[in-house]
Phi, psi and omega in degrees: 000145171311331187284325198301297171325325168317291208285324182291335193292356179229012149269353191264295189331293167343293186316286174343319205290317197297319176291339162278289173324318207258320170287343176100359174286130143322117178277169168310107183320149166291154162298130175263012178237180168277158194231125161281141146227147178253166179268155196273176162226144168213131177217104162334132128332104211114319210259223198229098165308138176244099165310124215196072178286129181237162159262182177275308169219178180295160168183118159329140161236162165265296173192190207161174180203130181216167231201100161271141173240124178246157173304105157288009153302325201223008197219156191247210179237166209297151161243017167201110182243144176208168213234133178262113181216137187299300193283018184059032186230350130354092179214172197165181203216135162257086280225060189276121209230161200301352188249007160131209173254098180286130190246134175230124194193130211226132177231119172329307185243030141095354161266016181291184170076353178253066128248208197270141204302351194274300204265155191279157157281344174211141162209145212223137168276132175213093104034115162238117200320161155268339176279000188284114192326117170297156187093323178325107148250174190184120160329133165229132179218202172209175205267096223271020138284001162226054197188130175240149189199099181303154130254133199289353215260290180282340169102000191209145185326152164290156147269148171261288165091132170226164158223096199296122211265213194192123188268135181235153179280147156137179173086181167259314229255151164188144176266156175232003151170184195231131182265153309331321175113336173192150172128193211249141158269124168290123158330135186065019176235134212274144150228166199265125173240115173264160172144218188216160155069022174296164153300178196248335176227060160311140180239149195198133185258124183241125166322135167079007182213205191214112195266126171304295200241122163243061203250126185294086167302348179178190194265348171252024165205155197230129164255110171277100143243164193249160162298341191220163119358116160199144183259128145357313209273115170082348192290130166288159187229161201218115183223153160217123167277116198316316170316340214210349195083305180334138191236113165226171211210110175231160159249132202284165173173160187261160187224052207306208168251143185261153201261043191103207176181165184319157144263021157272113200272348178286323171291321157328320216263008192274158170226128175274128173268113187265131152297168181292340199276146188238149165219158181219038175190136156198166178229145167203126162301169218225089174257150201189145154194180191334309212244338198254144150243169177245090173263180190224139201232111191209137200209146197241152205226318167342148199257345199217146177315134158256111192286123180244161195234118171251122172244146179264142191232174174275152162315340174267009203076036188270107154323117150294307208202159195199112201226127178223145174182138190281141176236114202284182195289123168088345147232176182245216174187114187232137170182137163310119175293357080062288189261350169269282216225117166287254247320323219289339180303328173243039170240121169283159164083003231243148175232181189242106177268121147253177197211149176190128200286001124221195194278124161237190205253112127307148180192126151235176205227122147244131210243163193229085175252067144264347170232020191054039189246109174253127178245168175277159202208119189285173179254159174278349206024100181296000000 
């Protein structure tokens, strides 16, 4: 595993420093930029790469971009992605475009990147071919010429550094999610670990809690209950077969389902990353020219359905236009506002209200396709 490579690469630093100290030499400054790593892996054909950028140690970000680089050879495209930040206020878009998938991602009060060095800061599902040859290996990194990382205190990019981990074809086991996958789970209320090849007596570790119950309903699904109350979301999950020694690590996250897709093919090719924050009244302006769009991201987390509302205003605040539709649990809906309201193409000034009859997760994007690019946009709070 990588952190192990962390932690020797920073007891051999220790050593080093202590044997510089001890000649009367300076030791070596620490890197004053962020140190990346990605964890290693091994995955059967068919099952699910978890892609799993961590830093070494913490360091705030503002906002950033990063380029993961994986085998397309042995790996398809991703179907989930997420972003780990202690307040949940994080967010961002993913862009799979011919040089791979560009991840964009802005955090408001500046924590993303602190949490504690064990848990990744990003993690991407990739899908693993059936057709991929056991035994294969291949580097995952991420591409640091296309990858950037504000500090938030100047105002200027990090210097970087990475260590790049390593994907191997092989093993049996592999989780492809966790059902629900995010929100608060009740002691004693059962979830789900999907995937292939469990054992018939697994045993599994959920971070924070103590698991009661694990029982293998078949060899691709696991039902858990814990002792205690835990939210889902960023939680680790652990399954190992006693039998065989085999270990896999997923980090939990919802994977809703999508309502259709865009007819804007760049916004087709985006996946929205939501922060944790929920609403259930927002506003977002509306910006447009020849090249710029305004879309829109609403994703319901809910165990029950939400009735959502869009009205389109005026520079004064006038209802224009007024569109309701329901979006059921667990899933989500991305579409060039555009695709709502044709009118909104000859209103200078026009915004969007949204509404929802409880709270979800919003989000808009702006996308540029002169230059193919979409970034996230926080929603307004009325």
């Amino acid at each position: 595993m990588n952190q192990r490579r962390i932690l020797s690469a920073l007891g051999f630093i220790l050593f080093a420093n202590a044997l510089c100290s001890a000649a009367g030499e300076p030791a070596p400054a620490p890197f004053a930029g962020v140190s990346l790593a990605v964890n290693d892996a091994t995955v059967p054909p068919g099952g699910m790469f978890q892609f799993q950028l961590l830093l070494t140690e913490p360091k705030p970000m503002g906002r950033g971009s990063t380029t993961p680089t994986v085998p397309t050879s042995t790996t398809g495209t991703a179907s989930g992605i997420s972003i780990n930040d202690p307040s949940g206020q994080a967010c961002g878009v993913g862009v799979q475009g011919p040089n791979g998938l560009q991840i964009n991602f802005i955090s408001p009060n500046a924590t993303y990147g602190t949490s504690p060095i064990d848990y990744p800061v990003l993690t991407i599902a990739y899908p693993v071919k059936s057709t991929a040859v056991t035994g294969t290996q291949a580097p995952v990194s991420i591409d640091l010429n296309n990858s950037f990382f504000v500090d938030p205190t100047t105002g200027l990019p990090y210097p970087q550094e990475t260590a790049p981990g390593k994907l191997v074809i092989g093993g049996r086991m592999s989780i492809t999610d966790v059902l629900p996958g995010a929100g608060l789970v009740p002691a004693g209320t059962p979830f789900s670990i999907v995937g292939m090849n469990f054992p018939a007596a697994p045993k599994v570790a959920v971070e924070g809690a103590t698991v009661v119950t694990a029982a293998a309903v078949s060899s691709s699904r696991i039902d858990v209950t814990l002792d205690r109350a835990i939210q889902l979301e960023g939680t680790r999950i652990r399954v190992l077969d006693k039998r065989t020694g085999e270990k896999i690590t997923y980090y939990s996250y919802l994977r809703a389902t999508a309502l259709g897709q865009s007819v804007r093919p760049l916004l087709a090719a985006s996946y929205p990353i939501f922060s944790s924050q929920k609403y259930a009244s927002a506003g977002l302006p509306w910006t447009k020219s020849s090249t710029v769009f305004t879309g829109l991201a609403l994703q319901n987390p809910n165990t029950t359905a939400a009735q959502v509302t869009l009205q389109l205003l005026s520079s004064t605040n006038q209802v224009l236009q007024s569109f309701s539709f329901p979006l059921p649990s667990r899933t989500k809906v991305t579409r060039d506002l555009l695709e709502v309201f044709p009118v909104g193409a000859f209103i200078n000034g026009a915004s969007v209200r949204i509404s929802a009859s409880q709270p979800i997760q919003m989000l808009g994007l702006q996308g540029d396709t002169s230059i193919n690019t979409v970034a996230p946009l926080i929603v307004s709070i009325p």
